[in-house]
PAVEX-19578 format. One record per residue (C-alpha): residue in three letters; x, z, y; residue number from 0. Coordinates in pm, 1 decimal, decimal comma. Each point is the difference from the previous one (the first is absolute). Layout:
rest u w v nr
Ala X Z Y NUM
...
This chain:
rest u w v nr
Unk 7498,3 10861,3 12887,3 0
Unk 329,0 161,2 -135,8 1
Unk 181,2 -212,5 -268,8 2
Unk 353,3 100,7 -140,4 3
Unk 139,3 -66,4 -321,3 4
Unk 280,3 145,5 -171,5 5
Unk 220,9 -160,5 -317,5 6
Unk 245,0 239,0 -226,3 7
Unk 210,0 -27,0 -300,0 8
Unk -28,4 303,9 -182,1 9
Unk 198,3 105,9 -342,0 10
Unk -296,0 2,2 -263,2 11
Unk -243,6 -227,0 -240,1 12
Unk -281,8 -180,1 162,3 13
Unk -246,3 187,7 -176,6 14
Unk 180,2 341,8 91,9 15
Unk -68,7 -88,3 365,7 16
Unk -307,5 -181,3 -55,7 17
Unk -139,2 332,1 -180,8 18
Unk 147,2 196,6 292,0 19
Unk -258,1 -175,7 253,2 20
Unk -313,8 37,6 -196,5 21
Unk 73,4 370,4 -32,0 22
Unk -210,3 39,4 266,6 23
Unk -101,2 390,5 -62,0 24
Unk 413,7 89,0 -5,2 25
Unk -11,5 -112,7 364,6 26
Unk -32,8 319,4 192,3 27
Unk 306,5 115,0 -215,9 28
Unk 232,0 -262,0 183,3 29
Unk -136,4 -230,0 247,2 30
Unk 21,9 102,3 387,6 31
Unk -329,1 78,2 165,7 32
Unk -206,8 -47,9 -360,9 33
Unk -171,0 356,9 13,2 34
Unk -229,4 -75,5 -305,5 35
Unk -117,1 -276,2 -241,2 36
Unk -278,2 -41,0 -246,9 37
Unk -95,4 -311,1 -246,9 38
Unk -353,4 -68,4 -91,7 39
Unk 2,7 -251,5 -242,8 40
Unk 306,0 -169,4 -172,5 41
Unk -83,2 -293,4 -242,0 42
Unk 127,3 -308,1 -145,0 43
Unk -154,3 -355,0 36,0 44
Unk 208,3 -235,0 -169,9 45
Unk 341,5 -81,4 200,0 46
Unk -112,4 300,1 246,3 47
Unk 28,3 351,7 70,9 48
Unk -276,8 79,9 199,8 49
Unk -45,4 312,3 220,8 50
Unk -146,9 217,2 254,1 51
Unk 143,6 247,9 151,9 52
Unk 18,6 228,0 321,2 53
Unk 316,6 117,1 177,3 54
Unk -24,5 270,2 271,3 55
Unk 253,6 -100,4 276,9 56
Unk 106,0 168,5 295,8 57
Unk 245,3 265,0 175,8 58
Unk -135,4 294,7 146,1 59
Unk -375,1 35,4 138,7 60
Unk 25,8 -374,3 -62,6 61
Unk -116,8 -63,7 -296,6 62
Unk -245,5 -273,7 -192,5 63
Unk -134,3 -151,5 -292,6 64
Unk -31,4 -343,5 -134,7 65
Unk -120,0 -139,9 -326,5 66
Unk 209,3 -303,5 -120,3 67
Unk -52,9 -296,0 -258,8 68
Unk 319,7 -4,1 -188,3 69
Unk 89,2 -355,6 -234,1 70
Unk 282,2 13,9 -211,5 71
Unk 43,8 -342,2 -154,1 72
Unk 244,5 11,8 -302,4 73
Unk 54,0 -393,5 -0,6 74
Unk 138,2 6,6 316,0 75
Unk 152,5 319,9 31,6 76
Unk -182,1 77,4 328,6 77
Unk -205,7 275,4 183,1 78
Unk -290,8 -94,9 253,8 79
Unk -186,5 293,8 164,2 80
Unk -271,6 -68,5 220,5 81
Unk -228,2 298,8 206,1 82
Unk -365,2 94,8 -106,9 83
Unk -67,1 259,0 247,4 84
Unk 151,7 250,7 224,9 85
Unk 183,6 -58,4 347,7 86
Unk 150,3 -319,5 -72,1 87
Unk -164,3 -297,5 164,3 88
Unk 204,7 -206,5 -252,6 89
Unk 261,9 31,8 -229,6 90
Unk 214,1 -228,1 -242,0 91
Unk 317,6 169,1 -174,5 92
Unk 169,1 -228,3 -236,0 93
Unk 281,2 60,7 -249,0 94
Unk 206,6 -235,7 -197,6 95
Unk 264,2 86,6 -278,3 96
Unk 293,3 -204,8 -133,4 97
Unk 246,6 130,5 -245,7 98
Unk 346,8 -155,9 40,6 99
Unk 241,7 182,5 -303,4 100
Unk -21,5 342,4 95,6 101
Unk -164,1 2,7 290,8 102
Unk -352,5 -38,1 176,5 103
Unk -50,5 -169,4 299,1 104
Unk -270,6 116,1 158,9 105
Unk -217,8 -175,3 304,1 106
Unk -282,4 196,4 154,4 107
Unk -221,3 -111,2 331,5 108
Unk -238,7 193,1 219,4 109
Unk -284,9 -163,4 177,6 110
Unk -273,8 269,4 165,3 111
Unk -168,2 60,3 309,2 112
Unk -168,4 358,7 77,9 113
Unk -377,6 2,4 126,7 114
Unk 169,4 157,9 284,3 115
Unk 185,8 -250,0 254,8 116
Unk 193,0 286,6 133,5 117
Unk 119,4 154,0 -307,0 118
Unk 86,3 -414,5 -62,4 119
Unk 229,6 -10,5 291,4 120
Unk 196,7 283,2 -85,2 121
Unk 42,7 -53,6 -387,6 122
Unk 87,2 -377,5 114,2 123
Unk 326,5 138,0 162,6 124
Unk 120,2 220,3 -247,9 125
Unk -159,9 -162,3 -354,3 126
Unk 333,2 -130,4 -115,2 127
Unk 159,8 315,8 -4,9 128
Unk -257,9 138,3 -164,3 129
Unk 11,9 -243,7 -259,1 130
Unk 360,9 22,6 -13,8 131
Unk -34,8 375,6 -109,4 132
Unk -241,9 -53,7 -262,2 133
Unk 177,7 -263,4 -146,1 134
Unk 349,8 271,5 44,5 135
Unk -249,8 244,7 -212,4 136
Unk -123,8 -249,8 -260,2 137
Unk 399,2 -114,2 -68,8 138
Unk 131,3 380,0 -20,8 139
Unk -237,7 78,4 -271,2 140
Unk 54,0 -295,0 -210,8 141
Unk 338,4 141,9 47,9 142
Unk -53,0 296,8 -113,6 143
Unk -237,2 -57,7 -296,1 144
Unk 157,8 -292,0 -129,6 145
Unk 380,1 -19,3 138,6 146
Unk 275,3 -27,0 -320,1 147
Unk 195,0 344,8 119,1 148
């Protein structure tokens, strides 16, 4: 299955960031290969902000859906997403936030497999680039929403 994980220190407020990942319908606007997104329900249960949402990935003719279970708990400053459907055989994404004076420092890890074993074998070998440039396109627009020019 690919795993990768990425850590950054970017120049904003926890929340700033932290409201920068559950903008989940902005996606398309600034994440690579994110063609479209759409929440279904958004609610709050206590310590958690629960919800579901699709994101339409791809490049190309190569495109898919899949429906994820989003958990934002406020306590501990921390994102779990786990898939409900689509062509994910698996999936755990987790985020973690800790402010440190002016900046965020930001962990995030990929676990997935693909119901296809092929598809698995090629994503395997480049994943962590992959990651790499999402987590490039997540730090440049903190920057440029919330960077002191």
């Amino acid at each position: 299955m690919p795993k990768a994980s990425v850590k950054r220190s970017i120049e904003c407020k926890k929340e700033q960031l932290i409201d920068l990942v559950l903008d989940i319908e902005n996606y398309p606007q600034f994440v690579p290969f994110c063609l479209n997104s759409k929440i279904y329900e958004k609610k709050n249960k206590g310590d958690l902000l629960l919800i579901i949402a699709d994101l339409t990935i791809g490049k190309g003719p190569f495109q898919d859906t899949y429906k994820s279970d989003v958990k934002f708990n406020k306590k501990e400053d921390s994102i779990y997403v786990t898939n409900l459907d689509g062509p994910l055989k698996h999936l755990e994404n987790k985020w973690h936030f800790k402010e440190k004076n002016n900046f965020t420092e930001v962990s995030f890890d990929v676990d997935f497999e693909l119901k296809n074993d092929f598809l698995n074998i090629i994503m395997t070998k480049s994943f962590q680039f992959g990651l790499d440039k999402i987590a490039d396109a997540f730090q440049k627009r903190a920057e440029d929403l919330f960077s002191k020019t």
